[in-house]
C-alpha positions in Angstrom: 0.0 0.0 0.0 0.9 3.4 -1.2 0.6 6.5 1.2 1.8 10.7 1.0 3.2 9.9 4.7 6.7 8.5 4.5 7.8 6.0 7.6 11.0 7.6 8.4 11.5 5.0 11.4 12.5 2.0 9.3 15.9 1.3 8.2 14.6 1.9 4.4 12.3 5.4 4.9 9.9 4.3 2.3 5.7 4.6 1.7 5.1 1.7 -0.1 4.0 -0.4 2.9 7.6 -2.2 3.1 7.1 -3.7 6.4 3.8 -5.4 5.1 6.1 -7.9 2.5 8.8 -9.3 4.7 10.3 -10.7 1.9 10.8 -7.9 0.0 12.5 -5.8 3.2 14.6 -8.8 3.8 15.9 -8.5 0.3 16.3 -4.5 0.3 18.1 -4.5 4.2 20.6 -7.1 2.5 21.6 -5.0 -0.2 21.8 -1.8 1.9 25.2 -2.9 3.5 26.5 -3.3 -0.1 25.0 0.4 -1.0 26.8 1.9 2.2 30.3 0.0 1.1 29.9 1.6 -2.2 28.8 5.0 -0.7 31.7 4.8 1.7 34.4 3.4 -1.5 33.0 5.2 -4.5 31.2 8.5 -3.2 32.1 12.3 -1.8 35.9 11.8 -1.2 37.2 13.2 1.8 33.8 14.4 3.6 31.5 11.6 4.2 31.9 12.8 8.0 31.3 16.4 7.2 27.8 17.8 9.0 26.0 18.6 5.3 22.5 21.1 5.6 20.7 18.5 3.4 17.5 18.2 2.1 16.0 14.9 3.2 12.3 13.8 1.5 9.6 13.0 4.0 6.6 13.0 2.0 5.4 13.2 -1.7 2.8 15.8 -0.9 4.0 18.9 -3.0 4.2 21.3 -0.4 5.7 20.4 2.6 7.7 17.0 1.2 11.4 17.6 2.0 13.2 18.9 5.3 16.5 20.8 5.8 18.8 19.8 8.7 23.2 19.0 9.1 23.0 15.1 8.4 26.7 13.7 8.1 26.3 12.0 4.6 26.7 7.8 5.2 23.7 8.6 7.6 21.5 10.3 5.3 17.8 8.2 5.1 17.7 7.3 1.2 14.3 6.1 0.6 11.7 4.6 -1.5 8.9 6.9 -2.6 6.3 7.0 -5.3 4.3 9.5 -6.1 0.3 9.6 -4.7 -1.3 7.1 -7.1 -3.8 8.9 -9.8 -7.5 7.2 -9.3 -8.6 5.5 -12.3 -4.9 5.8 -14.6 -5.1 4.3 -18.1 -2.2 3.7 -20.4 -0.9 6.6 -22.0 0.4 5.6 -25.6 0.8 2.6 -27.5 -1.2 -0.5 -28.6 -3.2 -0.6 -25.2 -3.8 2.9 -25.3 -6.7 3.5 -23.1 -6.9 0.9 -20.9 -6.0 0.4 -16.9 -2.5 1.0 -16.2 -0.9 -2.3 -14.8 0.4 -2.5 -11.4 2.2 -5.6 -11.7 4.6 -6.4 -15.1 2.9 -7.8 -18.1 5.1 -11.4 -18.3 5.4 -9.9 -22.6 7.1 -6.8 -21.4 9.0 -8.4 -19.0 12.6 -7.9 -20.1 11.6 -4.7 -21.9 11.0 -3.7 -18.8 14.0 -4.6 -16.6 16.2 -3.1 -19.3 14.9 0.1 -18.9 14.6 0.2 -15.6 18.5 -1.4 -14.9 19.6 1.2 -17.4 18.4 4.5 -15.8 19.2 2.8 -12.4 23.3 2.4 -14.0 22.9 6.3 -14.9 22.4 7.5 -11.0 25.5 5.9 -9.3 27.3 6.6 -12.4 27.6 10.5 -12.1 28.3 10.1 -8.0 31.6 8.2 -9.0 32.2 11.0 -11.8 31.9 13.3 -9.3 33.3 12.3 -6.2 36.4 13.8 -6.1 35.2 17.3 -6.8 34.7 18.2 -3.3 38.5 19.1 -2.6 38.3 21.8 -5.3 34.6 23.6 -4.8 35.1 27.5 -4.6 32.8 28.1 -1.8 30.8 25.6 1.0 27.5 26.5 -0.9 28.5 24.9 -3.9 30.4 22.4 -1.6 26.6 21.6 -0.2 24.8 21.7 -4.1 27.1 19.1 -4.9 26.5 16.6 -2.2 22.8 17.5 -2.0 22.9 16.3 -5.9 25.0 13.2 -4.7 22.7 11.9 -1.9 19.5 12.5 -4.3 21.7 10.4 -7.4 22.2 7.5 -4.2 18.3 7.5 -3.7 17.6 7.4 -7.5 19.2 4.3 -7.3 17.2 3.0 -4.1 14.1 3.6 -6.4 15.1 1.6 -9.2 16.5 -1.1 -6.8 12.9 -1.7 -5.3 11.0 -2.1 -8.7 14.1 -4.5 -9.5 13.7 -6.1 -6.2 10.0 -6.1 -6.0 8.8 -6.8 -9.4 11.7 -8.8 -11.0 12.5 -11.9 -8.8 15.9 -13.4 -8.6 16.8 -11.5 -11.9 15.8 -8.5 -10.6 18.1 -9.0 -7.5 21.0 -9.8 -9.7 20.8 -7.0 -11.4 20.5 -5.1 -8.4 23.6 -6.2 -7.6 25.3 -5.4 -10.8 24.5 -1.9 -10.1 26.7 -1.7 -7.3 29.9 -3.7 -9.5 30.3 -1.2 -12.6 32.3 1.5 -12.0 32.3 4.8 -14.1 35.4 5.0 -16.3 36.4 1.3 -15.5 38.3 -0.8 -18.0 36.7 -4.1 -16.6 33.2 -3.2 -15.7 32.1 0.1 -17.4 29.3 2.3 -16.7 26.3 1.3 -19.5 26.1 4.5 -21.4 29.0 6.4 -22.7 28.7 9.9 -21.1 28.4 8.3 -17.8 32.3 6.8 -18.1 33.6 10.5 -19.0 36.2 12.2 -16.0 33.8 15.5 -14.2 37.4 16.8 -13.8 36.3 20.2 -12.4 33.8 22.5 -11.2 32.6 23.9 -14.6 32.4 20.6 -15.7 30.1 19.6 -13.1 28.2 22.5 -14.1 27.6 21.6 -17.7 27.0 18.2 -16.5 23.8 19.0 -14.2 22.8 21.1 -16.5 23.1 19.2 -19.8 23.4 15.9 -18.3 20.7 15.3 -16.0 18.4 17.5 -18.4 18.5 14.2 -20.3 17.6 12.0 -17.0 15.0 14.3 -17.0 13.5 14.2 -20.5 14.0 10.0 -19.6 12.6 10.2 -16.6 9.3 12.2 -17.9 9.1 9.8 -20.8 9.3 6.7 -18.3 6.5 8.9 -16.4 4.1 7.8 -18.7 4.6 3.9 -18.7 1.5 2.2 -18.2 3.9 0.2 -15.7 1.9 2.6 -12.7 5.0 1.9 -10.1 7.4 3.1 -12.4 5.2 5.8 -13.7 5.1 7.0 -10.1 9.1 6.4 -8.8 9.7 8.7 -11.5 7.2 11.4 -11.1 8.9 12.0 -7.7 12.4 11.6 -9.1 11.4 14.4 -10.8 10.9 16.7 -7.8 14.5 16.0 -6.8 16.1 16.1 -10.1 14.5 19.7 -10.9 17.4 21.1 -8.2 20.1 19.3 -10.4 19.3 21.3 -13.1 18.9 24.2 -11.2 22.5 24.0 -9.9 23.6 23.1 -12.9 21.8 26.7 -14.6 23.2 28.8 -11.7 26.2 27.3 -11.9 27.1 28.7 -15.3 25.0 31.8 -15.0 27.5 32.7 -12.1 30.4 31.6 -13.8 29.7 33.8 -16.7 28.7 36.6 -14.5 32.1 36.5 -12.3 33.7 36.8 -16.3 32.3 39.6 -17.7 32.2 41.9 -14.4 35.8 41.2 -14.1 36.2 42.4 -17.6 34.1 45.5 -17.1 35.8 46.3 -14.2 39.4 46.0 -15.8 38.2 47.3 -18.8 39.0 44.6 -21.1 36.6 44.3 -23.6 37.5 41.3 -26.3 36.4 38.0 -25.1 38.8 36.7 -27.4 42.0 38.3 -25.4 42.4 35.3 -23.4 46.0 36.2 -21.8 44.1 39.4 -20.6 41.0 37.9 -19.6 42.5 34.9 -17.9 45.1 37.1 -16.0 41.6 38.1 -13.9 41.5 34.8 -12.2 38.3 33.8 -14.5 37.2 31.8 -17.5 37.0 33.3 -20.3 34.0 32.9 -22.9 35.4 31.5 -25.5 36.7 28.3 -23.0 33.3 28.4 -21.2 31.5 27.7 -24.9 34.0 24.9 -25.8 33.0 23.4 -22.9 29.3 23.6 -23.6 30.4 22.5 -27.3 31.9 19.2 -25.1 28.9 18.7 -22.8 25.9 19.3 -25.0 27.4 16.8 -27.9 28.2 13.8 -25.4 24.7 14.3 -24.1 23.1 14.7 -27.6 24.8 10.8 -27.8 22.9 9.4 -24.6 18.9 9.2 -26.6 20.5 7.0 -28.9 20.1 6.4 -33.1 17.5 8.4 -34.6 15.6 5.9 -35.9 15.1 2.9 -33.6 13.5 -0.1 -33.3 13.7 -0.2 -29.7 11.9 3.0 -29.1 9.1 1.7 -30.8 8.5 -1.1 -29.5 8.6 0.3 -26.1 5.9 2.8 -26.8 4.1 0.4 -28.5 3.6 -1.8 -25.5 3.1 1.8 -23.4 6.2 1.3 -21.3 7.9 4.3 -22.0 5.5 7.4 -23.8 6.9 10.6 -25.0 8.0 14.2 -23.4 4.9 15.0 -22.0 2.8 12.3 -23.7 -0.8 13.3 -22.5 -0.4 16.8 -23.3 0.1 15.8 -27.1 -2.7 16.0 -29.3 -2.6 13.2 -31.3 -4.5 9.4 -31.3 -0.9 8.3 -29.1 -0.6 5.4 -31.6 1.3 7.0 -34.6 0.3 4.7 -37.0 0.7 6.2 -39.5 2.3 9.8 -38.5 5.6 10.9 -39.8 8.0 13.0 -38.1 11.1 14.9 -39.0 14.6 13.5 -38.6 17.7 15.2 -39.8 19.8 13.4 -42.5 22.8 13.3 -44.9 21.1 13.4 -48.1 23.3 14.0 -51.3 26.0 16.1 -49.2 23.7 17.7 -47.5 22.0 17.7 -43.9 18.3 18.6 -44.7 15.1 17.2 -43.0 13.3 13.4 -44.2 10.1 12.6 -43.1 10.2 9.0 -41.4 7.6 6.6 -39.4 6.9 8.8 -36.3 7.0 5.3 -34.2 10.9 4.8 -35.0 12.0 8.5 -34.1 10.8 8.9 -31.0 14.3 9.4 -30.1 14.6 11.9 -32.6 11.9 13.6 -31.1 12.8 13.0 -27.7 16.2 14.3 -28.5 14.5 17.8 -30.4 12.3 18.5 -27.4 15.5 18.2 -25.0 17.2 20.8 -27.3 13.9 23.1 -27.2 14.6 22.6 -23.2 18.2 23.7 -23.3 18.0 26.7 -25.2 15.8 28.8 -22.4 18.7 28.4 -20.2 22.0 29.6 -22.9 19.7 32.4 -23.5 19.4 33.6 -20.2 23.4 33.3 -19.8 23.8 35.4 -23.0 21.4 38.3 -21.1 24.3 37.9 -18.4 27.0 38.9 -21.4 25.1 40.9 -23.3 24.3 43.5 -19.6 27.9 44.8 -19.8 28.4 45.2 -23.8 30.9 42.4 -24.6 30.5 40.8 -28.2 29.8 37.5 -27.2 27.0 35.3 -27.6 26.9 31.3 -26.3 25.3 29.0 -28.7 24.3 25.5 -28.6 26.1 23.6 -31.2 24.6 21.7 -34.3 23.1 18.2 -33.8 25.0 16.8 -35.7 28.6 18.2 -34.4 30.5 16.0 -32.6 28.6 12.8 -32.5 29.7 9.1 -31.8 26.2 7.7 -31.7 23.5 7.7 -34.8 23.0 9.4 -37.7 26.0 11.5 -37.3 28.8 9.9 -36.2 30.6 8.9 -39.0 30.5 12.6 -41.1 32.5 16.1 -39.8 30.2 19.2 -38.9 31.2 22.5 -37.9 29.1 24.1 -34.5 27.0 26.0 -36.9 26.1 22.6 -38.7 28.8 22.6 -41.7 29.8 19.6 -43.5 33.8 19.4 -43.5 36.5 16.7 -44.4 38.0 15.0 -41.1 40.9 17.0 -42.1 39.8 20.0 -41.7 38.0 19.4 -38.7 40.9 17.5 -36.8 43.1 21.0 -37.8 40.2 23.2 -36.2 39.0 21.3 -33.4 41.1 23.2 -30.7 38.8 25.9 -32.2 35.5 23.8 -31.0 36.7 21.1 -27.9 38.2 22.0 -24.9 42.4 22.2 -25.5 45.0 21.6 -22.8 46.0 25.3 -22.6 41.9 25.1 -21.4 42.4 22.2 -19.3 45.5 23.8 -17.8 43.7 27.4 -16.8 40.7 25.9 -15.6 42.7 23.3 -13.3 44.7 26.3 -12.0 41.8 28.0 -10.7 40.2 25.1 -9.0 41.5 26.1 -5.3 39.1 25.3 -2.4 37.3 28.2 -0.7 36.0 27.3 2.5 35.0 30.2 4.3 31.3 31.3 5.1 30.5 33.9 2.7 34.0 33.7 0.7 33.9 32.8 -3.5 36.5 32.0 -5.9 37.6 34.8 -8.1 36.2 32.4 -11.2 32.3 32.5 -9.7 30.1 34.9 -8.9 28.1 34.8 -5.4 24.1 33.3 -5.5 21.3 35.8 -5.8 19.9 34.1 -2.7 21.2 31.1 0.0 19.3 27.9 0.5 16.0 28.5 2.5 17.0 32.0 2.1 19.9 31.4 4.4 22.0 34.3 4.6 25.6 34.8 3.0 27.6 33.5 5.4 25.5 30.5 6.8 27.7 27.4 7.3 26.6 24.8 5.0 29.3 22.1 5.6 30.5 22.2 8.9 33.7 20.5 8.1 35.8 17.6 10.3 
């Protein structure tokens, strides 16, 4: 049974009536010591007994759900939550469009199902173990606390995918459970599942471009997985959703301050070419130019994670109704596609232009289009930031099709601004496009810890406001 009130006295804070299936809490408590020995091995290095002001979920009401207190991070109360159930749910999309949503896995969907749910559960440990040495660099104890709020929030993602594996999936289910706690991010041996989550988060603008580019893809996946007509992971992920909404947040601010810090040091030194990087540099920030390779970097590897344009796959999970579109009910269409068509960029006779295909296989396509839509809101805002103190600069998302290792585009050469060139030319301008070493080097240099109340780095710009409207020089990690 399935309530808004969490119990927060169990070992496993959860409202899905865990201590009415004893075999299912006997499954969960014995993975948990596993989860802690990877927590302890593979997460925050240095500060898992640092006093943290987190963010801790107690309910899935939408007011009210999450408190604020110092929790040292090994101790934090992961959980299992689903959203409140919606009375009377039909399937969203697909061939069984229309009817009751199932609360237990149709045996046909089965291993559609596990797949799916294995895969995103992979993502969420993933970017902790990309990320865990970052805390020995943040440039103030705010960002210090956005990081590990993010962290503890990626360890109960996982929790939630762990309990439909556990619950729903038998003794494959609790294998794979197990698996999730093997792989390693970057390993040679065990790998991460998708590409982009095996990449280094090297330093803090990196982690900023990841949470903002990154997990704006876990959250187009996770509102597409909202519309399953699998109700229990329709609902894990409608709460996920709560929680991964500050990801992106920190991930927006993040590079609105480090531009910010960039062109006020300029204005204030009176440099005014972004492209003067000796003089720009020598303020202690990052200049524009870098700060757009880096977006080149980030956006491209995510483009990567939805996959070929065209795919089988995709179709045949909306088909079934496991997985809908970006906001599927709010589409006005019959939710079949039949016989809809959609657009999906291509190479055709040396050029990238348009073809209409089946709508059913490009639902990654589309998927992939409305993510872009999402992204742009944000790079415009950050070009407000530039454009405030009259420096000739604008930050642009790159082509589609730059970049790419995965689909329609990864074996041609494309310029940022969508140009077809010969490898050669783009191997002897790609220092132009990708972060260089002279980038690497500079950004690397200015990745000193600042861990003072109240204190910055020279590289990024103070928050508009603290968390709970804490003021400036509130101590967010009280550290050992």
């Amino acid at each position: 049974m399935t309530t808004d009130k969490v119990d927060y006295d169990a070992l496993i804070p959860n409202n899905v009536g865990l201590a009415d299936d004893p075999k299912l809490q006997r499954a969960l408590e014995k993975w948990h010591p596993g989860y802690i020995d990877w927590w302890m091995s593979m997460g925050p290095d240095g500060f898992q007994t640092a006093d943290v002001y987190l963010r801790t979920a107690i309910s899935v009401e939408k007011s009210g759900w999450a408190k604020f207190d110092y929790v040292k991070m090994p101790e934090y109360r992961w959980g299992i939550l689903l959203a409140p159930a919606e009375e009377g749910r039909t399937i969203p999309c697909g061939e069984h469009f229309g009817e009751p949503a199932w609360q237990e896995v149709p045996g046909e969907y089965r291993s559609m199902l596990r797949r799916l749910i294995v895969i995103q559960g992979d993502t969420e440990p993933a970017s902790v173990e990309q990320q865990r040495y970052l805390g020995s660099t943040a440039p103030s104890l705010y960002d210090l606390r956005n990081l590990f709020q993010v962290n503890v929030e990626e360890g109960r993602h996982l929790w939630a995918m762990v309990y439909l594996l556990q619950k729903y999936f038998g003794k494959a289910g609790r294998e794979e459970a197990h698996e999730l706690l093997l792989r390693q991010s970057g390993s040679d041996e065990r790998p991460r599942m998708l590409g982009a989550f095996n990449e280094e988060t090297p330093d803090w603008l990196s982690f900023f471009m990841f949470t903002y580019f990154t997990d704006r893809d876990g959250k187009m996946q996770l509102e597409a997985l909202a519309q399953s007509g699998f109700d229990p992971l329709s609902r894990t992920c409608r709460f996920m959703l709560a929680e991964e909404a500050h990801h992106m947040f920190v991930g927006y601010t993040g590079v609105n301050r480090v531009v910010e810090a960039t062109v006020n040091a300029m204005d204030a030194a009176g440099v005014s070419d972004p492209y003067d990087l000796e003089a720009v540099r020598a303020l202690g920030v990052i200049d524009l130019p870098t700060i757009q390779r880096k977006m080149n970097l980030h956006f491209s590897l995510t483009l990567d994670l939805f996959g070929s344009e065209e795919s089988t796959n995709a179709a045949n999970f909306f088909n079934a109704g496991i997985k809908g579109r970006y906001r599927e009910t709010s589409i006005d269409d019959d939710h079949r596609l039949t016989n809809d068509t959609y657009p999906v960029m291509k190479l055709v006779d040396g050029r990238l232009q348009p073809v209409q295909v089946p709508a059913l296989i490009a639902l990654n396509a589309r998927l992939r289009d409305d993510f872009i839509d999402d992204c742009q809101g944000g790079v415009t805002r950050w070009n407000r930031v530039i454009a405030g103190k009259d420096i000739d600069f604008e930050l642009r998302l790159p082509h589609a099709a730059f970049n790419r290792s995965v689909g329609e585009f990864a074996d041609i050469d494309v310029t940022p601004e969508g140009k077809l060139v010969t490898s050669e030319e783009w191997e002897s301008r790609r220092n132009e496009w990708l972060p260089t070493s002279d980038d690497r080097i500079h950004i690397e240099s200015l990745m000193q810890p600042v861990q003072e109340p109240a204190e910055f780095a020279s590289w990024i710009a103070p928050p508009t406001r603290g968390i709970q409207n804490m003021p400036e020089d509130f101590l967010y990690v009280k550290l050992p």
